[in-house]
C-alpha positions in Angstrom: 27.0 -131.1 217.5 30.0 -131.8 220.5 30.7 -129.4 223.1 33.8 -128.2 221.5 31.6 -127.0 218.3 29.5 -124.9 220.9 32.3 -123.0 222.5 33.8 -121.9 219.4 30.7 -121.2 218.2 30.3 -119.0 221.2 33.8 -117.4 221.1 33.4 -116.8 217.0 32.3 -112.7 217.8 34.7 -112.0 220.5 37.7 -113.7 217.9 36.5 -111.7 214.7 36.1 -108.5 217.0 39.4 -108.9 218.6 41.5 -109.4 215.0 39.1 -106.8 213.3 39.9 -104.4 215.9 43.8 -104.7 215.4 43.9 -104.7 211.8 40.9 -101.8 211.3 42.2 -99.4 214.4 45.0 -98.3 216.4 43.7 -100.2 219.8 46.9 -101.9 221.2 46.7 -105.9 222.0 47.2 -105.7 225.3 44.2 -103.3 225.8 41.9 -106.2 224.1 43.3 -108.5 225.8 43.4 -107.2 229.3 39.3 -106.0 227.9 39.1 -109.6 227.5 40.2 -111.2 230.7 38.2 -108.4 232.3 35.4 -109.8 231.3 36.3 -113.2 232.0 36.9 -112.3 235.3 33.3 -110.9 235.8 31.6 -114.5 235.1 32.4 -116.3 238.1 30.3 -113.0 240.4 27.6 -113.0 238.3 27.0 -117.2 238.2 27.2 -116.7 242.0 25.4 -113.6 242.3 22.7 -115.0 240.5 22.6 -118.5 241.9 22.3 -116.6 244.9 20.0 -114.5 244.3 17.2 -116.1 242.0 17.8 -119.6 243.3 17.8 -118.8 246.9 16.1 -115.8 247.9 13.7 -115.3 245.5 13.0 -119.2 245.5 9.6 -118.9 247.4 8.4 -115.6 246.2 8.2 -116.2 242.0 8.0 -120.2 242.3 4.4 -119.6 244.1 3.1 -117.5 241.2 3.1 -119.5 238.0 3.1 -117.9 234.3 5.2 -116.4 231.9 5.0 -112.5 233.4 7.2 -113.6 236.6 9.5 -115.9 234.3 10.2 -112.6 232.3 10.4 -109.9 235.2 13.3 -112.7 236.8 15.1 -113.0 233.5 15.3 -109.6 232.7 15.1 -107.6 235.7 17.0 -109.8 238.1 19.7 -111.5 235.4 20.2 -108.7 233.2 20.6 -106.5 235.8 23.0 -108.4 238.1 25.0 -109.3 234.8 25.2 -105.8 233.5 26.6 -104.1 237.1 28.8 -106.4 237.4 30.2 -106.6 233.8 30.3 -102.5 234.2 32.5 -102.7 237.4 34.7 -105.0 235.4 35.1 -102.3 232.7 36.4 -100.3 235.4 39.0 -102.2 235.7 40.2 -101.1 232.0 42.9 -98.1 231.8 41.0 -95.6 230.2 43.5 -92.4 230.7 44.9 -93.9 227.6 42.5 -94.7 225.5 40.3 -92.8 223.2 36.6 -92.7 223.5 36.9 -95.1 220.4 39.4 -97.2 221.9 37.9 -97.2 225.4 34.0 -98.3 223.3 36.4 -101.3 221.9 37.5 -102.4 224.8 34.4 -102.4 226.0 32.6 -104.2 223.3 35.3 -107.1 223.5 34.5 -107.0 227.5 31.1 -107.6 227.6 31.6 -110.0 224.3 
């Protein structure tokens, strides 16, 4: 499979979510896709944050202990966790005085999609 099979393979849920939103739901475009660009604008943080941060810092602390139990405390605790706070400070960025809780969960969805 080429690269460009991948990537629209990976973009396949955010593009189904984004039309099925419009058509199914009074969201307006420009809340998607200003939702979408937010979280857009949250990858290039978190790559650094945790290039930083687990290839760096915590280089000598969890490379000295071998196994699967420190592989999965990084991955979840130190990944998720730096990919979540800053994909909810994105979400901040969304105008939610507008929005409905429905609208403002869609926006939402298609940020962190």
């Amino acid at each position: 499979m080429n690269v460009y099979m991948c990537l629209a393979l990976c973009c396949l849920p955010f593009v189904l979510c984004f039309v099925c939103f419009k058509i199914f739901s009074s969201i307006k475009i420009s809340t998607e896709l200003f939702a979408g660009l937010f979280g857009l604008l949250a990858v290039l943080p978190i790559t650094f944050l945790q290039f930083l941060i687990t290839g760096v810092v915590l280089k000598q602390s969890i490379s000295s202990v071998s196994g699967i139990l420190p592989l999965f405390f990084k991955t979840v605790f130190f990944n998720g966790l730096i990919e979540e706070c800053v994909k909810m400070m994105c979400m901040l960025l969304i105008p939610r005085k507008k929005l409905t809780f429905s609208q403002f969960f869609m926006a939402a969805l298609l940020c962190g999609l």
